[in-house]
C-alpha positions in Angstrom: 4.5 -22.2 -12.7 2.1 -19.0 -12.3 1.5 -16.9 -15.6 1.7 -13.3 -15.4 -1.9 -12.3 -15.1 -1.8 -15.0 -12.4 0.8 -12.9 -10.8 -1.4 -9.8 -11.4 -4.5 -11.4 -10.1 -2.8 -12.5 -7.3 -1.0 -9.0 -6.3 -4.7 -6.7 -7.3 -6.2 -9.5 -4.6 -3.8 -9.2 -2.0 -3.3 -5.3 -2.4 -7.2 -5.1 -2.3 -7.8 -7.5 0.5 -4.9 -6.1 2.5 -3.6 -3.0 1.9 -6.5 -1.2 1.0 -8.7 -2.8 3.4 -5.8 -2.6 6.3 -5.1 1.2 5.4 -9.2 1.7 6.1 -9.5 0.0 8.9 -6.6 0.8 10.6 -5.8 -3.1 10.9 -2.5 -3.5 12.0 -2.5 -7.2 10.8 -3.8 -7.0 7.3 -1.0 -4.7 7.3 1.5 -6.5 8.4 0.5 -9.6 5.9 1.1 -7.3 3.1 4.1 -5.3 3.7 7.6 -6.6 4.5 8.9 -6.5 8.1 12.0 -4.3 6.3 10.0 -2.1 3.9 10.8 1.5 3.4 8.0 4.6 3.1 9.5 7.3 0.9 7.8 10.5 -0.8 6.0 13.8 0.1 3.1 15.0 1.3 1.4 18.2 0.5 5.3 19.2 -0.7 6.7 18.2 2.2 9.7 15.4 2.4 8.3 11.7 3.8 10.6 9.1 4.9 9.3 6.1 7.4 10.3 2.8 8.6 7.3 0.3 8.0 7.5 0.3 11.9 7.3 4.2 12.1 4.0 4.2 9.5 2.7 1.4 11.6 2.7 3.3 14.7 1.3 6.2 13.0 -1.6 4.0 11.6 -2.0 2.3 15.3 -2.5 6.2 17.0 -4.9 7.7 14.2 -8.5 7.6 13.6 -9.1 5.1 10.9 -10.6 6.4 7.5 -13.6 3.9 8.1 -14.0 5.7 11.8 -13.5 9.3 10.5 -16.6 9.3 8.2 -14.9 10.7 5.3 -14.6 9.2 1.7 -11.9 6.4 1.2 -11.2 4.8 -2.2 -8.3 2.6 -3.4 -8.0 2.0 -7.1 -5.5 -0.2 -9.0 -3.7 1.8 -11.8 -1.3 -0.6 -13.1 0.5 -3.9 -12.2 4.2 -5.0 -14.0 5.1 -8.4 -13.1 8.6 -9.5 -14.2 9.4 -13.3 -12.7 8.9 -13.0 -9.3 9.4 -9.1 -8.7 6.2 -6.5 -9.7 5.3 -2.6 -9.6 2.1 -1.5 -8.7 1.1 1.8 -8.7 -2.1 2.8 -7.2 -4.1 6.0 -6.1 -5.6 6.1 -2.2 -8.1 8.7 -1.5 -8.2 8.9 2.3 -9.4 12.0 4.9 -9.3 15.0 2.6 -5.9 13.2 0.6 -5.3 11.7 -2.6 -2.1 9.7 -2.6 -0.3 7.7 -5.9 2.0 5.3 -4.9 4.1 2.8 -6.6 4.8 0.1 -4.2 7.3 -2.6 -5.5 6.3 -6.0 -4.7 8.5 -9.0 -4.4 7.0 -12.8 -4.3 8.7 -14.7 -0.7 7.7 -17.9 -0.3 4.9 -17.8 -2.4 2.8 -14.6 -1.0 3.6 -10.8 -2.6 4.8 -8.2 -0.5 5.2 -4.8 -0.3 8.7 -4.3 -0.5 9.4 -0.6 -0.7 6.4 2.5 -0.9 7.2 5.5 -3.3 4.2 7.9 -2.6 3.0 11.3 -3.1 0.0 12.8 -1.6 -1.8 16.1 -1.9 -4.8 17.8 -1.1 -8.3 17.1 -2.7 
């Protein structure tokens, strides 16, 4: 049986590892390890209504110049992580091209790996 900060320690590693790293890189598979095949992308940018199919983000992420290639500053940072049994919150800031983006992804544990389940996010200009 894994303890909560377990679960947290588990979830800041794989969110670091994959999502961060994935959404620099433009790495399709660290994506893909992280987020459910079913996920759902939901928000606004710069005021502007967001919805996505984790297909739909993927292809954007496939066809745009990566953070890491653009030159500009990238940063993920953890904000908080809720774990309750084998369902969690995260909510985390990404500062990518001239963006700053708070999402709260809800994570749910599947066969023994957290995934992204569902992405809440708003971003804005710097």
């Amino acid at each position: 049986m894994t303890t909560h900060q377990t679960d947290e320690t588990s979830i800041a590693q794989a969110l670091e590892e994959y999502y961060f790293m994935g959404s620099y890189e433009g790495d399709l598979n660290k994506l893909k390890f992280i987020f459910h095949p079913g996920t759902l992308l939901f928000g606004d940018v710069k005021g502007q209504p967001y919805a996505k199919t984790l297909a739909e983000w993927l292809d954007l992420v496939a066809n745009r110049q990566s953070p890491k290639d653009s030159g500009k500053p990238f940063k993920g940072d953890i904000l908080n992580i809720s774990v309750v049994n084998s369902v969690a919150i995260a909510e985390v800031q990404v500062k990518a091209y001239d963006m700053l983006y708070h999402d709260f992804l809800s994570l749910h544990r599947i066969d023994g790996n957290w995934l992204i389940v569902n992405k809440i996010m708003s971003g804005v200009n710097q």
